[in-house]
PDB file of N, H, CA, C and O in Angstrom:
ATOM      1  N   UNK A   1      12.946  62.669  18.461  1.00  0.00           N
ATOM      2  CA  UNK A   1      14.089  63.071  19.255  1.00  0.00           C
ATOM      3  C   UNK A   1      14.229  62.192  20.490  1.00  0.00           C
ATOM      4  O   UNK A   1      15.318  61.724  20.824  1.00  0.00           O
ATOM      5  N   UNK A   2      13.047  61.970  21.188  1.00  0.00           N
ATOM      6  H   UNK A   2      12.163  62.350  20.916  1.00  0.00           H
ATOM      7  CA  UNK A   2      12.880  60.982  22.235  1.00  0.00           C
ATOM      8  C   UNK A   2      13.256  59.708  22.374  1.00  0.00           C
ATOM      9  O   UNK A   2      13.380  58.929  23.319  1.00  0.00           O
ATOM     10  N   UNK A   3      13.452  59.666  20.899  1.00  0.00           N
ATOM     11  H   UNK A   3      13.352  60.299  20.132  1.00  0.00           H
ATOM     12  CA  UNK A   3      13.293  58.022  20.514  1.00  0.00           C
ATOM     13  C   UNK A   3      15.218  57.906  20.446  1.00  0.00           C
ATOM     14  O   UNK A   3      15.933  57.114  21.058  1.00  0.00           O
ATOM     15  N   UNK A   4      15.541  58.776  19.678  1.00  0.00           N
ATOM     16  H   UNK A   4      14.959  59.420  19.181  1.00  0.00           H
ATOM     17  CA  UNK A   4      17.114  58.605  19.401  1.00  0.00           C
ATOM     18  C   UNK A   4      17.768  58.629  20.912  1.00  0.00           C
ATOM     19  O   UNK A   4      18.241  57.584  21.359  1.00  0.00           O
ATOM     20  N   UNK A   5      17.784  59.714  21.608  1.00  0.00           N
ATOM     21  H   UNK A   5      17.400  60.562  21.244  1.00  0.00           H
ATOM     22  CA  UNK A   5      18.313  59.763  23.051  1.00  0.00           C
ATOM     23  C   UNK A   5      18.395  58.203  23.601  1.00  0.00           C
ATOM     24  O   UNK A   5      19.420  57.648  24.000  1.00  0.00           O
ATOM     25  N   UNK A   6      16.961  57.582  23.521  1.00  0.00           N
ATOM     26  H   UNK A   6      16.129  58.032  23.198  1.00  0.00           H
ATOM     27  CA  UNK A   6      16.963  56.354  23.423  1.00  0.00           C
ATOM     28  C   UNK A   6      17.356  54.938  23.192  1.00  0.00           C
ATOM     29  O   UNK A   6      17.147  53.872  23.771  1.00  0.00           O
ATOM     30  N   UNK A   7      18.094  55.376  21.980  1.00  0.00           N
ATOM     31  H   UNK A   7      18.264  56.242  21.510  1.00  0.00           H
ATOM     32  CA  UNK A   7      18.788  54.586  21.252  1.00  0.00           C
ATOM     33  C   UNK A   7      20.069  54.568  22.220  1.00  0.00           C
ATOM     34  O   UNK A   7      20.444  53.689  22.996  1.00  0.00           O
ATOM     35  N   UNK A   8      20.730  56.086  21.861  1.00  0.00           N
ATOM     36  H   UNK A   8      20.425  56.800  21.230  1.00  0.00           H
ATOM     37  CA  UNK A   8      21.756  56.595  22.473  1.00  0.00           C
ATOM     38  C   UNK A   8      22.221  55.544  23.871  1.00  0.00           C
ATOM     39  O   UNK A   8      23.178  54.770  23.852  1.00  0.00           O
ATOM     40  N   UNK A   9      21.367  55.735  24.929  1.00  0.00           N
ATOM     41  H   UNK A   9      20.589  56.364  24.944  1.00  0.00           H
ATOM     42  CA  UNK A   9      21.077  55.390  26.198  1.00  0.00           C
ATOM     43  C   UNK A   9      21.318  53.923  25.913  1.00  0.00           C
ATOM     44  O   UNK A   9      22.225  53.343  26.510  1.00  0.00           O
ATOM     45  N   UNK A  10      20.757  53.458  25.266  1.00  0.00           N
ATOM     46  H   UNK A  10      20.021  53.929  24.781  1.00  0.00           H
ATOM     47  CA  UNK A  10      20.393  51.889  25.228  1.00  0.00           C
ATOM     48  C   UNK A  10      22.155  51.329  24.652  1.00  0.00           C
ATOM     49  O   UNK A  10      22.969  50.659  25.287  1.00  0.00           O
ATOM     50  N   UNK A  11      22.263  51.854  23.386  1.00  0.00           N
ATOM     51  H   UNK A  11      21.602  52.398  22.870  1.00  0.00           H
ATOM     52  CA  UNK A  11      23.868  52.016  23.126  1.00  0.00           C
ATOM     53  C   UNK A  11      25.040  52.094  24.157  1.00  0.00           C
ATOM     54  O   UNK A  11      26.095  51.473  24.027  1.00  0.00           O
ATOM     55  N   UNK A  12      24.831  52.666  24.871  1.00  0.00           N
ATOM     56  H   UNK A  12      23.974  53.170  24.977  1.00  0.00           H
ATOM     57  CA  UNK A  12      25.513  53.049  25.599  1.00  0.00           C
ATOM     58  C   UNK A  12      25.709  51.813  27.032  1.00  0.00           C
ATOM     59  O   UNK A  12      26.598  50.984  27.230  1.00  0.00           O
ATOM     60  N   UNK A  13      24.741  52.079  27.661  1.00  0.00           N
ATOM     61  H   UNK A  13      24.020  52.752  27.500  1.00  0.00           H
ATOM     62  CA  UNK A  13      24.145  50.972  28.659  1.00  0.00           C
ATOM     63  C   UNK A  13      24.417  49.797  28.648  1.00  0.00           C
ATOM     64  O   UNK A  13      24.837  49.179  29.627  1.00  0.00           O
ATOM     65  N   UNK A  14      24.111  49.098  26.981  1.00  0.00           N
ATOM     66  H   UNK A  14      23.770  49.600  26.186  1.00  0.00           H
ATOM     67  CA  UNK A  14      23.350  47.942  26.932  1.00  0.00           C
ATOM     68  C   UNK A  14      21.879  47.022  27.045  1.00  0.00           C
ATOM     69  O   UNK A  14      21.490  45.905  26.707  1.00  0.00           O
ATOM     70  N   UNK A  15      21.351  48.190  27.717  1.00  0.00           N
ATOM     71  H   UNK A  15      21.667  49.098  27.992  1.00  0.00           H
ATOM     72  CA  UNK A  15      20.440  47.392  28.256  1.00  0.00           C
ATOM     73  C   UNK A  15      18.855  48.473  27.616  1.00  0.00           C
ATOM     74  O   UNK A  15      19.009  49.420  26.845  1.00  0.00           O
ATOM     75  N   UNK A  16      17.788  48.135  28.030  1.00  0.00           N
ATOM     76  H   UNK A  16      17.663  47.366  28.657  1.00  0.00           H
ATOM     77  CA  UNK A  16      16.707  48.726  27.564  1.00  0.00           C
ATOM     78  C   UNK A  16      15.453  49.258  28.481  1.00  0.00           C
ATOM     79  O   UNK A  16      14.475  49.940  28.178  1.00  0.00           O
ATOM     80  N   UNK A  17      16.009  48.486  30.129  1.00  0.00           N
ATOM     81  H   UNK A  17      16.804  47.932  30.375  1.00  0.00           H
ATOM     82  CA  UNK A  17      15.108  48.486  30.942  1.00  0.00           C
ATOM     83  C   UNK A  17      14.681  50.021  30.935  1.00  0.00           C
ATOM     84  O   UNK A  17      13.533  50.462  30.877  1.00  0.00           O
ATOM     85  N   UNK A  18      15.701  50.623  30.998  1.00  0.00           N
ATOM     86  H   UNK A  18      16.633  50.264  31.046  1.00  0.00           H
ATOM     87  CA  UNK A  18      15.198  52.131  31.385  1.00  0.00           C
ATOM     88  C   UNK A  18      13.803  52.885  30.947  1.00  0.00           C
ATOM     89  O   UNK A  18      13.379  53.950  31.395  1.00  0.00           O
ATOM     90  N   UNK A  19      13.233  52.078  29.993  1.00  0.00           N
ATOM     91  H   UNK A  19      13.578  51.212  29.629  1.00  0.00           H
ATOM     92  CA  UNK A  19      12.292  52.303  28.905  1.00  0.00           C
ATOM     93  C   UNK A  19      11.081  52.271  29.297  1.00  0.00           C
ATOM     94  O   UNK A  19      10.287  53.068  28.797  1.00  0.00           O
ATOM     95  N   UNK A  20      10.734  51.518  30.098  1.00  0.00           N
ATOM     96  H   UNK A  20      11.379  50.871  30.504  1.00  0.00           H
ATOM     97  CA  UNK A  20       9.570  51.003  31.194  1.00  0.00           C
ATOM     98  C   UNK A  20       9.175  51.931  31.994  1.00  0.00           C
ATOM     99  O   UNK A  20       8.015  52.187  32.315  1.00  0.00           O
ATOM    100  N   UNK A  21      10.517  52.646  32.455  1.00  0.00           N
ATOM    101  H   UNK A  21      11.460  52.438  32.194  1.00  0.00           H
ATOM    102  CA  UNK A  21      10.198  53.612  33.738  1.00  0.00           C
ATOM    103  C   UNK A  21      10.912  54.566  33.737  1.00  0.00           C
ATOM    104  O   UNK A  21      12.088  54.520  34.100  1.00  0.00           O
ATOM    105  N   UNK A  22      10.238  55.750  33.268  1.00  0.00           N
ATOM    106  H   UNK A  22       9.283  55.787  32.974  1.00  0.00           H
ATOM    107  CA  UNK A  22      11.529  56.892  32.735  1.00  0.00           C
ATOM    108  C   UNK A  22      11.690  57.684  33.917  1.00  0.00           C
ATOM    109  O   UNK A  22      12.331  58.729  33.809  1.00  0.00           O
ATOM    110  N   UNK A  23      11.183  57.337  35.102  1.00  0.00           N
ATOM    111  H   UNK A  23      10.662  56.487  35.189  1.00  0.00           H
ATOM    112  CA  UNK A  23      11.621  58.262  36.430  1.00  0.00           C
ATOM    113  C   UNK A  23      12.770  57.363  36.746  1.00  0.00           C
ATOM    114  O   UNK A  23      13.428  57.801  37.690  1.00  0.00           O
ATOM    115  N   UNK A  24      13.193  56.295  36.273  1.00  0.00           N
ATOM    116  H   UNK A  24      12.659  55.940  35.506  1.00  0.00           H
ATOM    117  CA  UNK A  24      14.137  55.474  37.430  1.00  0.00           C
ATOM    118  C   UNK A  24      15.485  56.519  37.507  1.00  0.00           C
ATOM    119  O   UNK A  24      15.490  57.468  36.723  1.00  0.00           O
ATOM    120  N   UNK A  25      16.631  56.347  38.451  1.00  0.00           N
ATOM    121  H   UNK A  25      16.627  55.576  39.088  1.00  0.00           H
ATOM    122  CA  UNK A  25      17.632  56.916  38.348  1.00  0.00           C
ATOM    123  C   UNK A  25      18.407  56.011  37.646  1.00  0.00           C
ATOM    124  O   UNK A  25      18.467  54.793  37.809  1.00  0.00           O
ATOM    125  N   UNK A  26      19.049  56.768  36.780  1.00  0.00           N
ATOM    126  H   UNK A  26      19.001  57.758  36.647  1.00  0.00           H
ATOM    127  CA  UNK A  26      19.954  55.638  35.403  1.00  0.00           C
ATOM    128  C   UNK A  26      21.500  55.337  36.664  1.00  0.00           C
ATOM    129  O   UNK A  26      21.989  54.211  36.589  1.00  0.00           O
ATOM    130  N   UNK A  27      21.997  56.097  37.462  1.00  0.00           N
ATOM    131  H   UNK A  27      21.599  57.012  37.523  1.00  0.00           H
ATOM    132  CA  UNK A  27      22.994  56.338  38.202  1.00  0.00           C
ATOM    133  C   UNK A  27      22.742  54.755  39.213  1.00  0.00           C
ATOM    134  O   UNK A  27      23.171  53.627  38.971  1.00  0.00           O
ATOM    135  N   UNK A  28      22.033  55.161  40.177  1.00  0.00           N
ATOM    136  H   UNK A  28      21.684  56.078  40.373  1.00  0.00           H
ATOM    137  CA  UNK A  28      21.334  54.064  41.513  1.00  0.00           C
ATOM    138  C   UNK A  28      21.499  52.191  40.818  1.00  0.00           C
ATOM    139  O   UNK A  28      22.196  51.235  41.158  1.00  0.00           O
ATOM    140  N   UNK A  29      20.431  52.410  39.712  1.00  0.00           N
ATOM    141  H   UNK A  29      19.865  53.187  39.436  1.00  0.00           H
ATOM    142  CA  UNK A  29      19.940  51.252  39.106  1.00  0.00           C
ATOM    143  C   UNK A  29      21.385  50.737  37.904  1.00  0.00           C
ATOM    144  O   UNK A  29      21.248  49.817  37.099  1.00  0.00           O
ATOM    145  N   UNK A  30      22.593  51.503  38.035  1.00  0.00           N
ATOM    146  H   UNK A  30      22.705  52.251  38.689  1.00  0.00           H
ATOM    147  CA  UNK A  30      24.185  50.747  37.746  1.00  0.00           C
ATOM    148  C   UNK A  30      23.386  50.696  36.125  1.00  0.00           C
ATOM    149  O   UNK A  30      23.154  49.535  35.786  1.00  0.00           O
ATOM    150  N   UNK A  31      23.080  51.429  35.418  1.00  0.00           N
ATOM    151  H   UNK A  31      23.268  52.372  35.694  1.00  0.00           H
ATOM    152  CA  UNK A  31      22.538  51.520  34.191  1.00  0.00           C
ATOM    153  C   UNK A  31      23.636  52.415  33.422  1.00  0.00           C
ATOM    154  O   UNK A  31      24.146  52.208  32.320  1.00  0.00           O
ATOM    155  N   UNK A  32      23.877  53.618  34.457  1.00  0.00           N
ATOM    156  H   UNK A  32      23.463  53.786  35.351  1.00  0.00           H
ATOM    157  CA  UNK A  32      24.851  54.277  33.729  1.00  0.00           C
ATOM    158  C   UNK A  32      25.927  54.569  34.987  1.00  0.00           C
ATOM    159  O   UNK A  32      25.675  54.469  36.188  1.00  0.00           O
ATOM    160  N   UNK A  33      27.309  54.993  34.313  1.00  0.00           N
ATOM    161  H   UNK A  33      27.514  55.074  33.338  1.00  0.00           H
ATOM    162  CA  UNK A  33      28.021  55.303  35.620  1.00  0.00           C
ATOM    163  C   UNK A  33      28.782  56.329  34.979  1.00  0.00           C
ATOM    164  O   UNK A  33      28.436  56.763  33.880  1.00  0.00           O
ATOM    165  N   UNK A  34      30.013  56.841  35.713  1.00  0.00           N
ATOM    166  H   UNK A  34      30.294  56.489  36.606  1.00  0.00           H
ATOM    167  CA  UNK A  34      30.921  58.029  34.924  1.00  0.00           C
ATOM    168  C   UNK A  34      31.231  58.169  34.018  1.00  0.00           C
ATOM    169  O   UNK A  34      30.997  59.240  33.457  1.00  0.00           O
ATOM    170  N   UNK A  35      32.117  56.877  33.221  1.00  0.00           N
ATOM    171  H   UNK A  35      32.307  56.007  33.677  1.00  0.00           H
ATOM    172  CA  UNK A  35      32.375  56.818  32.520  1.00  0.00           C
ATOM    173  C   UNK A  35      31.599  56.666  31.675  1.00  0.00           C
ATOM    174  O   UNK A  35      32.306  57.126  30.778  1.00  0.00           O
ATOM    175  N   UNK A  36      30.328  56.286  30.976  1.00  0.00           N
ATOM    176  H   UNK A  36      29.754  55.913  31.705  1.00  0.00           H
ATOM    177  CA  UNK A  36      29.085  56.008  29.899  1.00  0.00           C
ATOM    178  C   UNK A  36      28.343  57.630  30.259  1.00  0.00           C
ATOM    179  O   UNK A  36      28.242  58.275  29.215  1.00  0.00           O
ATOM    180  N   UNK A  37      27.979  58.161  31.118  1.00  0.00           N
ATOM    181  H   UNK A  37      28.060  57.638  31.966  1.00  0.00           H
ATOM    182  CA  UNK A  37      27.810  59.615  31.240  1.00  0.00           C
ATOM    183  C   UNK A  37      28.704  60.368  30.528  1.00  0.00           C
ATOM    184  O   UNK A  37      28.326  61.393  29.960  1.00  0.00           O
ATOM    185  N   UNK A  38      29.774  60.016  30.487  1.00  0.00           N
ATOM    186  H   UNK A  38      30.080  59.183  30.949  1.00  0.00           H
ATOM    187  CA  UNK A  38      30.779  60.867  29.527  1.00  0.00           C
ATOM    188  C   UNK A  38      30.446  60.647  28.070  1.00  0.00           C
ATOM    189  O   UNK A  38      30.408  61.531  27.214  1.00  0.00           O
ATOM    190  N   UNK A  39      30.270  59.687  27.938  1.00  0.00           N
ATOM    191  H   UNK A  39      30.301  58.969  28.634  1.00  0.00           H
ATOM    192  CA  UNK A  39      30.256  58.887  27.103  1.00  0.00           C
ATOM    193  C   UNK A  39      28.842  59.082  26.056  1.00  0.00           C
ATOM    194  O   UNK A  39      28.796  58.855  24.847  1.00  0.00           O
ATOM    195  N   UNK A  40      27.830  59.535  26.874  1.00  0.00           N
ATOM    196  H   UNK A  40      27.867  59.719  27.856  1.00  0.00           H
ATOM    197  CA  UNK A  40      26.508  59.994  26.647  1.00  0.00           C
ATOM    198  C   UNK A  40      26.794  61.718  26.215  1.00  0.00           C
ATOM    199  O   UNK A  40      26.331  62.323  25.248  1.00  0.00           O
ATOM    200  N   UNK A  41      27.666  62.205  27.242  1.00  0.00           N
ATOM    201  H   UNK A  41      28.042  61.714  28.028  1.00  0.00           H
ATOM    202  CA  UNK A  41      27.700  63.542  26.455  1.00  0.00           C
ATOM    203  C   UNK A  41      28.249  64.450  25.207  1.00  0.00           C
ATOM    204  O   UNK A  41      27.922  65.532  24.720  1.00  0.00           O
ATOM    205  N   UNK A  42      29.240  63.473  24.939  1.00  0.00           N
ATOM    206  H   UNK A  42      29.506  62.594  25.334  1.00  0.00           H
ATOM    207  CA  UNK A  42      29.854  63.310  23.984  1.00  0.00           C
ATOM    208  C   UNK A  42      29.137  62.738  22.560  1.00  0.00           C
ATOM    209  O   UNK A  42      29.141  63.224  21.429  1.00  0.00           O
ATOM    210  N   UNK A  43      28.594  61.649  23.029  1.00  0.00           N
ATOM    211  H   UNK A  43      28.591  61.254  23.948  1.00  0.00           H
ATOM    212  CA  UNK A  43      27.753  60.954  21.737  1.00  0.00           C
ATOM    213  C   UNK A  43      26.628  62.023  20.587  1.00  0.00           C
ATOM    214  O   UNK A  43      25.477  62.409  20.791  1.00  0.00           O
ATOM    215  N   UNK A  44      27.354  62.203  19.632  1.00  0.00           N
ATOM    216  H   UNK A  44      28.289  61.890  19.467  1.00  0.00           H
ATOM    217  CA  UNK A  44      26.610  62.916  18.476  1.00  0.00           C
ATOM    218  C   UNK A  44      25.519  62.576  18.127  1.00  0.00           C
ATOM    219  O   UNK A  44      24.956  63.164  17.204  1.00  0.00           O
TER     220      UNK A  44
END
């Protein structure tokens, strides 16, 4: 399950850094923003 969210995130993003350091803030570090948050909640 951990792993898909993952995917999800990375899909979403682009990117993979988040992976390294799962305390970072996805928001701060421009990883995710409003629109890809939407975008994340939505994603099946």
């Amino acid at each position: 399950m951990k792993e898909q969210i993952f995917d999800i995130i990375e899909t979403i993003s682009g990117t993979d850094e988040f992976r390294e350091d799962l305390d970072m803030d996805l928001f701060e570090e421009g990883i995710l923003d409003s629109m890809r948050a939407i975008m994340l909640i939505v994603e099946n």
